[in-house]
TORBA-341033 format. One record per residue (C-alpha): residue number from 1; residue in one letter; x, y, z. Coordinates in steps of 0.02 Angstrom, whole numbers, plus 50000, padded with zeros to 5 digits. Each point is the difference from the previous one (the first is absolute). Layout:
<sites>
<site resi="NUM" resn="A" u="X" v="Y" w="Z"/>
...
</sites>
This chain:
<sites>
<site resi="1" resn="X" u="49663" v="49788" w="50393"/>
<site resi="2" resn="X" u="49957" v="50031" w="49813"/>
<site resi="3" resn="X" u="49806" v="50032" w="49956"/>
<site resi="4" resn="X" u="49971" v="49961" w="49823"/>
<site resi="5" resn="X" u="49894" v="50138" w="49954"/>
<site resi="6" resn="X" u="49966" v="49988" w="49801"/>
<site resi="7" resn="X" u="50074" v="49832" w="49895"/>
<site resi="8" resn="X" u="50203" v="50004" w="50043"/>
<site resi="9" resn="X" u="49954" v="50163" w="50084"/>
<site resi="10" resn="X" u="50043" v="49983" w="50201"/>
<site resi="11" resn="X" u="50038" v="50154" w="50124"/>
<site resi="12" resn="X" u="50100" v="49960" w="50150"/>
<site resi="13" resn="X" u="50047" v="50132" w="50130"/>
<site resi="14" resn="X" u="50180" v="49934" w="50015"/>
<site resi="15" resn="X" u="50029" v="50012" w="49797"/>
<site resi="16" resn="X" u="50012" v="50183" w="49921"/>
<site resi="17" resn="X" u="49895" v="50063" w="50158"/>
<site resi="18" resn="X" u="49869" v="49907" w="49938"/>
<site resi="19" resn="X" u="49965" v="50079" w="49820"/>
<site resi="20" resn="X" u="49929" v="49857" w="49904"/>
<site resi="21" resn="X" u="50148" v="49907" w="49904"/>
<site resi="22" resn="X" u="50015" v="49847" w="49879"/>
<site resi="23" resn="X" u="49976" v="49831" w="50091"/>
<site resi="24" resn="X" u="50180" v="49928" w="50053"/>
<site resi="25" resn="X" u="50107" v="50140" w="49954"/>
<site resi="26" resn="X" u="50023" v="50175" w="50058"/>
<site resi="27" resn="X" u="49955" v="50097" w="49859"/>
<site resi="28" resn="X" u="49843" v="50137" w="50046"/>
<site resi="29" resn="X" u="49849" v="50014" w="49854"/>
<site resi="30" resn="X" u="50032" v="50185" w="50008"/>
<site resi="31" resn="X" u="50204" v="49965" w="49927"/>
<site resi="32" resn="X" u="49926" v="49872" w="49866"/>
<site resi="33" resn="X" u="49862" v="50140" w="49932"/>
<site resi="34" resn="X" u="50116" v="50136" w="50018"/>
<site resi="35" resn="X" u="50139" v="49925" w="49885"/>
<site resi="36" resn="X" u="49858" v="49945" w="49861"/>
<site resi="37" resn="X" u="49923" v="50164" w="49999"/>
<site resi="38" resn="X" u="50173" v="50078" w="49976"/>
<site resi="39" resn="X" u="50007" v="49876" w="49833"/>
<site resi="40" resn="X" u="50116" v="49866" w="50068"/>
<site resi="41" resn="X" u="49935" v="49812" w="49914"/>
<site resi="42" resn="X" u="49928" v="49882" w="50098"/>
<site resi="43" resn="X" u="50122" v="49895" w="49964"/>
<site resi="44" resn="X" u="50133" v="50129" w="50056"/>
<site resi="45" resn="X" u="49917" v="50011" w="50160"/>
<site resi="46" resn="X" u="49987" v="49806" w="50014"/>
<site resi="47" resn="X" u="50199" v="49990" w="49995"/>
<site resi="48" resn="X" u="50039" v="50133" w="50126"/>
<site resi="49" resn="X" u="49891" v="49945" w="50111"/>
<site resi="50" resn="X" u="49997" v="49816" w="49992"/>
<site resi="51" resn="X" u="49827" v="49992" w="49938"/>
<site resi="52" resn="X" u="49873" v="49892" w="49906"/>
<site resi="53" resn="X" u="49879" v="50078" w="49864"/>
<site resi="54" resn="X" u="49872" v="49946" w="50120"/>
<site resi="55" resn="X" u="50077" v="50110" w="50157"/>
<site resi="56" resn="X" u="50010" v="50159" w="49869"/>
<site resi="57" resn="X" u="49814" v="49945" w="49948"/>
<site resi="58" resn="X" u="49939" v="49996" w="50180"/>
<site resi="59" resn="X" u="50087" v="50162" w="50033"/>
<site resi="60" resn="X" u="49897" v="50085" w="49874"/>
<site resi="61" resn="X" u="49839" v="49899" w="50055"/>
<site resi="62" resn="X" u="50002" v="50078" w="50162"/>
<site resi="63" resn="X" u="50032" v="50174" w="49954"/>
<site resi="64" resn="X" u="49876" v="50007" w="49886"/>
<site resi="65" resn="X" u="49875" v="49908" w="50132"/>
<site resi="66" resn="X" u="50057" v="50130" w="50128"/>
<site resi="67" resn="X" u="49960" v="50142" w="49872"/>
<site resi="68" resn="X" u="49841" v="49918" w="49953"/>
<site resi="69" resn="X" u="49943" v="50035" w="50184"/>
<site resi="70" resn="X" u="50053" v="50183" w="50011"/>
<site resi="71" resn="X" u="49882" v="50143" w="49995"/>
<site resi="72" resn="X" u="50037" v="50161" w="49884"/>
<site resi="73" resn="X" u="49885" v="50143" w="50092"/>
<site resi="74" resn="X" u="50025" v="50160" w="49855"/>
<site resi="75" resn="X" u="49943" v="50180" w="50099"/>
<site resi="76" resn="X" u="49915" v="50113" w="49878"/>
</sites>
């Protein structure tokens, strides 16, 4: 059963062993921010994945939420 964790965001231990993924398809946030940060459009990434601007928009969202919560600890 999928959780929706973030808008269009769900995790679901039966889908991609439950790495969050794009509501109603199979495609993980990681593979979405990993193809724009290589410099592939959004709208490149919409057509090989079957996705809306809002799915690509919701990817980003959540990975910068999930950074927004991380902790940088710099030793001297």
């Amino acid at each position: 059963m999928a959780t929706e964790i973030a808008p269009r965001i769900v995790v679901d231990k039966a889908v991609r062993f439950g790495e969050p993924v794009l509501k109603g398809t199979r495609v993980d946030v990681q593979t979405v921010i990993g193809h724009l940060a290589a410099g592939t459009t959004i709208e490149e990434v919409m057509e090989e994945y079957g996705l809306s601007r809002e799915d690509v928009l919701a990817a980003l969202a959540y990975a910068a939420h999930v950074l927004s919560l991380e902790e940088v600890r710099i030793q001297e």
